[in-house]
MIZALO-102428 format. One record per residue (C-alpha): x, y, z; residue in one letter. Coordinates in steps of 0.25 Angstrom, whole numbers, plus 5000, padded with zeros to 4 digits. Example, Ala and Ser with C-alpha at 12.3 -4.5 7.8 and 13.67 -1.06 7.14 Angstrom:
2
504949825031A 505549965029S 
***
This chain:
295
514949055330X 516549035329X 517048965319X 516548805318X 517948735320X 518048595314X 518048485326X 516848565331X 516048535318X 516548395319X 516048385334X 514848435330X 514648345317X 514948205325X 514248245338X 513048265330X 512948185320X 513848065323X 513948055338X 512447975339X 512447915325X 513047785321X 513547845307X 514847775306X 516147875304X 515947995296X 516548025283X 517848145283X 517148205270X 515848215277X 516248275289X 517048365280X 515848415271X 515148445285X 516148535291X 516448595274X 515148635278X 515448715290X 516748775283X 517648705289X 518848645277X 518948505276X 520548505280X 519948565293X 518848445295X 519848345293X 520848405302X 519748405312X 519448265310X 520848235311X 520948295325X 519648215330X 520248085326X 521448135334X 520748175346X 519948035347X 518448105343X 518448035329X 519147915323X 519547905308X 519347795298X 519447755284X 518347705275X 519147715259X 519547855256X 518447885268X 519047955280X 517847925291X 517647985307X 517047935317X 517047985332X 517647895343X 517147845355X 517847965362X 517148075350X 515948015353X 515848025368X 516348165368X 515348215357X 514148115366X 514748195378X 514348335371X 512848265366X 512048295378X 512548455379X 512348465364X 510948395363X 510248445377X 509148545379X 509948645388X 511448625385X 511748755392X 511148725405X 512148705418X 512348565422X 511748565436X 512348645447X 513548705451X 514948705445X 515948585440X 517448605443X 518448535435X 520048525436X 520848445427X 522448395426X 522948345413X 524248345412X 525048445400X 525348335391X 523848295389X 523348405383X 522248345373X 521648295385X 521648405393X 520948485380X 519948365380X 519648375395X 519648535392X 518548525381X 517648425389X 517648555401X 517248645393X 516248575385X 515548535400X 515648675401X 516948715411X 517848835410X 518948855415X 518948925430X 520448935434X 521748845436X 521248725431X 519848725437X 518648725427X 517048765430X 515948715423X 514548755427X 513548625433X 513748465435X 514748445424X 514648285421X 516248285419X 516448145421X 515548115411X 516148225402X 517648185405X 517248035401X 517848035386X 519348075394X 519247995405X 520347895400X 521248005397X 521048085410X 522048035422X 521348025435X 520848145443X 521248235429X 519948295431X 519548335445X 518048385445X 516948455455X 515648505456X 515548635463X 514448745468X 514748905470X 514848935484X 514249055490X 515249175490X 516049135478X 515149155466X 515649075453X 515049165444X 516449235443X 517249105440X 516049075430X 516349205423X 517849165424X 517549035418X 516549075408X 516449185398X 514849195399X 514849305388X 515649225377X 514649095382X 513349195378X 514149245364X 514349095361X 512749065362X 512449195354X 513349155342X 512649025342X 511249065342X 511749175331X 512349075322X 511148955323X 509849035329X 509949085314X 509248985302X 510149005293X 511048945300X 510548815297X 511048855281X 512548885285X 513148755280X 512848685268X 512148565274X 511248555286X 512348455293X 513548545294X 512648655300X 512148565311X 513648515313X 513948685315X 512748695324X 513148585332X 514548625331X 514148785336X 513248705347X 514348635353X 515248765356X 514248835361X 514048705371X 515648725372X 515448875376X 514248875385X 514648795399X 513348805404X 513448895414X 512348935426X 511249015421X 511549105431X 512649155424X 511749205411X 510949305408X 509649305403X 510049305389X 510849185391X 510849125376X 510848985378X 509648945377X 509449005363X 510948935358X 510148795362X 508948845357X 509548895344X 510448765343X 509248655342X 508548745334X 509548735323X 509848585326X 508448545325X 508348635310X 509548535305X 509548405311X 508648355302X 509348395288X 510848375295X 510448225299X 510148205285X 511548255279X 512248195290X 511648045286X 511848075271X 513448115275X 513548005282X 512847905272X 513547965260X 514947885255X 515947925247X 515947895233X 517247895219X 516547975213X 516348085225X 517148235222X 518348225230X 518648345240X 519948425240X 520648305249X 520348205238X 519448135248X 517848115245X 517148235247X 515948235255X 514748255251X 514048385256X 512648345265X 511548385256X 510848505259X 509748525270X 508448585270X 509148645284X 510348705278X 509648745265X 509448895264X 508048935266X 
***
């Protein structure tokens, strides 16, 4: 797999862990000791948190010398909107039949917009066809989808249709166009390569910044795989096996990660705690598990 960037980790942590649980904001330090975990420097986590709060997935408060996140109303539906994807059996089935067109206008000066309605398309599964015109495989729900920008979208922005080929144009050109099947299959492969292996489970120190990773790697495979048609795979097609692989290693650390995750949460700073290099409370690490624990 590439390399594990920071806001993916983050995603992952609250969509998992914090998106269904009433937990109460989450602690700087302990988000930090996950993501140390997974190699990514503490500058680089807060940085990260800093863009969240930015871009209206987290809000920032204070509890003493505590910096504590929490996701917004806005995180929250965004991560809920990815839930059903992430947690179904057959997350790499079409969504009924045909194709779903979309066109957009956004003016030049609303550009974060513009990325935000870009990353909604592609997580539905649309690529870009040709001069504004973008394809998705299926029934993509895009009201639904769109729901989190709908405040900030200006009347007719989005223009949407629901479409079927017609006989004597073929789409499986524009398909091809669209959609680099090959890299789509290299992407499955490297996930089943990294997480079909047990050992994976003993990568990260604790069995709670692992699952964070797994999650984390699942989520851009979902990213990468549009759904397409079965008709455009082969035999060999590696889906199956990527979902196959993916609840198999979930199932292996749910058990030990919840635990961590509840003693991360519970835990409180204390005076008398060793202070990390930026003079705040260093976290403590999760204990452990029997999951992560070499055999």
């Amino acid at each position: 797999m590439g390399s594990r960037q920071p806001k993916q980790l983050l995603l992952a942590f609250f969509g998992e862990h914090v998106v269904d649980n009433a937990t109460g904001p989450i602690r700087a330090s302990a988000l930090i000791s996950v993501l140390e975990g997974a190699d990514v420097a503490a500058p680089a986590t807060r940085a990260t948190l800093d863009r969240l709060v930015h871009s209206g997935i987290l809000a920032r408060t204070r509890s003493g010398r505590e910096t504590l996140f929490s996701l917004t109303e806005h995180g929250a539906a965004v991560l809920r909107e990815a839930t059903d994807r992430v947690r179904g059996p057959r997350p790499f089935d079409a969504q009924g039949s045909g194709w779903t067109l979309v066109t957009f206008s956004i003016p030049e000066g609303q550009r974060t917009l513009r990325h935000r309605l870009r990353s909604i398309l592609t997580w539905e599964g649309f690529a870009p066809l040709r001069d504004g015109l973008w394809l998705a495989p299926g029934e993509v729900d895009l009201a639904g989808s769109l729901e989190p920008l709908q405040q900030d979208l200006a009347p007719n922005a989005v223009v949407a249709f629901h479409a079927r080929e017609l006989a004597g144009f073929p789409i499986a050109e524009s398909v091809r166009a669209a959609w680099d099947i090959e890299a789509i299959r290299r992407a499955h492969l490297a996930f089943i390569e990294v997480w079909d292996d047990p050992a994976a489970a003993t990568m990260a120190p604790n069995a709670l910044t692992v699952r964070t990773m797994l999650v984390a790697d699942w989520l851009a495979l979902l990213r990468a795989d549009p759904r397409l048609p079965a008709e455009f795979m082969d035999a060999q097609w590696p889906a199956t096996r990527s979902a196959e692989t993916y609840r198999r290693m979930h199932d292996r650390l749910a058990e030990a990660s919840a635990a961590e995750f509840a003693e991360l949460v519970a835990a409180r700073p204390t005076a008398r705690r060793r202070s990390g290099p930026s003079g705040q409370p260093s976290a403590p690490s999760p204990r452990r598990s029997a999951a992560a624990r070499p055999r």
